[in-house]
C-alpha positions as CSV (number, residue, x, y, z in Angstrom):
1,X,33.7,-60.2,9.6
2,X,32.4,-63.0,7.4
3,X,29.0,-61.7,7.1
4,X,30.3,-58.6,6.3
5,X,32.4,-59.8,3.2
6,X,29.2,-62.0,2.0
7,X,27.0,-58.8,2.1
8,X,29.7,-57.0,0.4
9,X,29.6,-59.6,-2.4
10,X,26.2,-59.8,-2.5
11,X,25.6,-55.7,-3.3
12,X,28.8,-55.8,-5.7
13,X,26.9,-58.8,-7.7
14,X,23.7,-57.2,-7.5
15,X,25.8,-53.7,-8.9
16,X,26.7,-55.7,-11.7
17,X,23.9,-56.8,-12.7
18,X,22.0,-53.5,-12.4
19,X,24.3,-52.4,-14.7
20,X,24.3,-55.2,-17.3
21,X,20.5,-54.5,-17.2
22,X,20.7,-50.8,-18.0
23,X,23.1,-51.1,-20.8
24,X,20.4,-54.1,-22.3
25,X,17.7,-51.2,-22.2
26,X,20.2,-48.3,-23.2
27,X,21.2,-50.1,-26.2
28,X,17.0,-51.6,-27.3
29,X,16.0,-48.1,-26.8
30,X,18.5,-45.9,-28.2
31,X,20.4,-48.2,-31.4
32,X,17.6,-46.4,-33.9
33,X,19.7,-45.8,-37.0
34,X,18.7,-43.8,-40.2
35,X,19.9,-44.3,-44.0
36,X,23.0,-42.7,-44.0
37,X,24.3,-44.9,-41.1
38,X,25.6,-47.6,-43.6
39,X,27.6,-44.8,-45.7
40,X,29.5,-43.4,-42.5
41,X,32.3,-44.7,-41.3
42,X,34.0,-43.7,-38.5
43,X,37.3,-44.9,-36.1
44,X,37.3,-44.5,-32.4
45,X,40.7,-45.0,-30.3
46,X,41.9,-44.7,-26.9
47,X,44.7,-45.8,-24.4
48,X,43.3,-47.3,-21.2
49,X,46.1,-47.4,-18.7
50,X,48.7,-46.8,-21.4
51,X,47.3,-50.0,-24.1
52,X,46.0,-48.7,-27.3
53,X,42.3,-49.6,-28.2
54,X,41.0,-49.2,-31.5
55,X,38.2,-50.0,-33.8
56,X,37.1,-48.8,-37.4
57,X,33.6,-49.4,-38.8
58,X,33.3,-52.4,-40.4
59,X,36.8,-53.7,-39.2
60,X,37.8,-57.7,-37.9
61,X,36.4,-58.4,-34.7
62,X,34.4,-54.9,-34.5
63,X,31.1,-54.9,-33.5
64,X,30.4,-51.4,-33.3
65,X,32.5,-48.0,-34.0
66,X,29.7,-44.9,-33.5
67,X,29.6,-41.8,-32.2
68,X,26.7,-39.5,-32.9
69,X,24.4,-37.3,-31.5
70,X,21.0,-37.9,-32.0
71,X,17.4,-36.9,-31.9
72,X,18.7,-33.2,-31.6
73,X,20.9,-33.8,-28.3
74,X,21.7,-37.3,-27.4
75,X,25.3,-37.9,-27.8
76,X,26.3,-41.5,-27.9
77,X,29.7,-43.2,-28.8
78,X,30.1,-47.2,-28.8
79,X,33.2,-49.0,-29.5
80,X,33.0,-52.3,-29.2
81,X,34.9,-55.6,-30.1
82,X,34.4,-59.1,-29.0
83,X,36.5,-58.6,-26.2
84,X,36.3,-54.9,-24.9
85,X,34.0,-51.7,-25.0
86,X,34.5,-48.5,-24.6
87,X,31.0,-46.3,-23.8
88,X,29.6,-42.7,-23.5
89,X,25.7,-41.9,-23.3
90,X,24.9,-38.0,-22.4
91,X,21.6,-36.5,-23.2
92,X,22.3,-33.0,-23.8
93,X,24.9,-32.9,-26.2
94,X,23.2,-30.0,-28.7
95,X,26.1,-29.3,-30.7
96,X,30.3,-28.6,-30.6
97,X,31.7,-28.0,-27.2
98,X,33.1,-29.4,-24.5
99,X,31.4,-31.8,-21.8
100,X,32.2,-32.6,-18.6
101,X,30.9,-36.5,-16.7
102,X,31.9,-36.0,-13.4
103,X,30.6,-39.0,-10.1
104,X,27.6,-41.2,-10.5
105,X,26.1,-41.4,-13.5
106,X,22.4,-42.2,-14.3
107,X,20.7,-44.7,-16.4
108,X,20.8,-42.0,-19.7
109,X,24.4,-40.6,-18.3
110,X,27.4,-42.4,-18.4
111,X,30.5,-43.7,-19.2
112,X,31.9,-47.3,-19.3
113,X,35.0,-49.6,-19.8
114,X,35.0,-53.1,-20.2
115,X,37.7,-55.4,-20.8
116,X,37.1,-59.0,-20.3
117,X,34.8,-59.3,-16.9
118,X,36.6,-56.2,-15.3
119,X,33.7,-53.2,-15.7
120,X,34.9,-49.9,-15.0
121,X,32.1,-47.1,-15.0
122,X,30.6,-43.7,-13.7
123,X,27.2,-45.6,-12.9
124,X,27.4,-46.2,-8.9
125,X,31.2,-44.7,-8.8
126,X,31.7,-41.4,-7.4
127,X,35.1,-40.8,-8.1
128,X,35.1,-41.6,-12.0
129,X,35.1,-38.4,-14.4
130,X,35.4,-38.2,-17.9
131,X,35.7,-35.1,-20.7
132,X,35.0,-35.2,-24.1
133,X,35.3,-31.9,-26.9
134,X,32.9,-32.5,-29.7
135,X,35.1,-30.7,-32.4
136,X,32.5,-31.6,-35.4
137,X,29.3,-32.4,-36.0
138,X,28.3,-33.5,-40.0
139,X,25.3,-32.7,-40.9
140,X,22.6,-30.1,-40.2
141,X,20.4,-29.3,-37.4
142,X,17.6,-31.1,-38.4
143,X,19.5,-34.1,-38.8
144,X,18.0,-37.2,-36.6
145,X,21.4,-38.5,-36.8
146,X,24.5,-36.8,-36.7
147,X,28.1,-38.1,-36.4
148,X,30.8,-36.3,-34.9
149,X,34.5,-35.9,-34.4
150,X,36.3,-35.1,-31.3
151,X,38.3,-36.0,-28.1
152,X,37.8,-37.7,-24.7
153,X,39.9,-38.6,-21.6
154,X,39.6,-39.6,-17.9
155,X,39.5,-42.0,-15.1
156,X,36.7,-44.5,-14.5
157,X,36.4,-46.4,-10.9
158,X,35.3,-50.2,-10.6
159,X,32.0,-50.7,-8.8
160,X,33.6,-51.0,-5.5
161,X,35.7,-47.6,-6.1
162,X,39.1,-49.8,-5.2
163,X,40.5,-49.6,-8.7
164,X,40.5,-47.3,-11.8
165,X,41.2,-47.4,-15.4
166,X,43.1,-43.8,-16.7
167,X,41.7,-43.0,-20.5
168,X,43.6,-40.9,-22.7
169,X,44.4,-39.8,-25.8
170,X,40.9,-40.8,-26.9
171,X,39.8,-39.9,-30.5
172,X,36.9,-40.0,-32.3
173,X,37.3,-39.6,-36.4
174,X,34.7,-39.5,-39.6
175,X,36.9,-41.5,-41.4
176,X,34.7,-41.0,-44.9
């Protein structure tokens, strides 16, 4: 029974940092910015299990508020404080709509919670789902970078599927 647990603890470490890894490369490769990125600002809130969450570009304690889709199709939306973060990577995201994130994500796929050292996320969970309407998108076609507007909710699993984190009420907003 021992060996058991240590083995368990071993591959929920090892998750961990698999993960930690990805988001490193996600962010090098995919935090390319043009001009107007300074001039947009944008708020992104949520309730995770019932606590509000927000951040505002440029606001105390915010690292990053952005949600755009870029490079024609790449949809990406980080909210991030000192504390927590709140993130969604698809890559095909063309335009308004409604997406579905349902089971194990991928490297390019995801969604993520974290608040404190308790990571809650669709990469190596099943059983997490998330859906988000993309209700706006400024900006034309051509656009490298476009920022958007819209909704998002669902439930995201730990690593070891044995407890979730519900996400409503999420809202994304071009604030000017």
């Amino acid at each position: 029974m021992h060996y058991k647990l240590i083995i368990q603890t071993q591959t929920i470490m090892n998750s961990t940092k698999l993960i930690a890894l990805m988001a490193i490369v996600i962010l090098a490769v995919s935090c390319k910015k043009d001009s107007t990125s300074a001039s947009t600002k944008q708020q992104i809130s949520l309730r995770a299990d019932g606590v509000l969450f927000t951040v505002t570009t440029g606001g105390t304690d915010v690292e990053e508020s952005d949600a755009h889709i870029r490079d024609g199709n790449k949809f990406q939306l980080d909210a991030t404080t000192s504390t927590k973060d709140f993130s969604i990577n698809n890559e095909n995201v063309p335009s308004t709509g409604t997406y579905n994130m349902t089971g194990a994500g991928t490297v390019f796929n995801f969604v993520q919670w974290e608040d404190g050292s308790e990571i809650f996320s669709s990469l190596g969970t099943t059983k997490s789902r998330l859906t988000f309407n993309i209700s706006k998108v400024a900006g034309s076609s051509s656009d490298y970078l476009r920022y958007v507007e819209g909704t998002f909710s669902g439930v995201l699993y730990n690593l070891g599927q044995t407890d979730s984190v519900r996400i409503t009420e999420g809202q994304i907003s071009i604030i000017e």
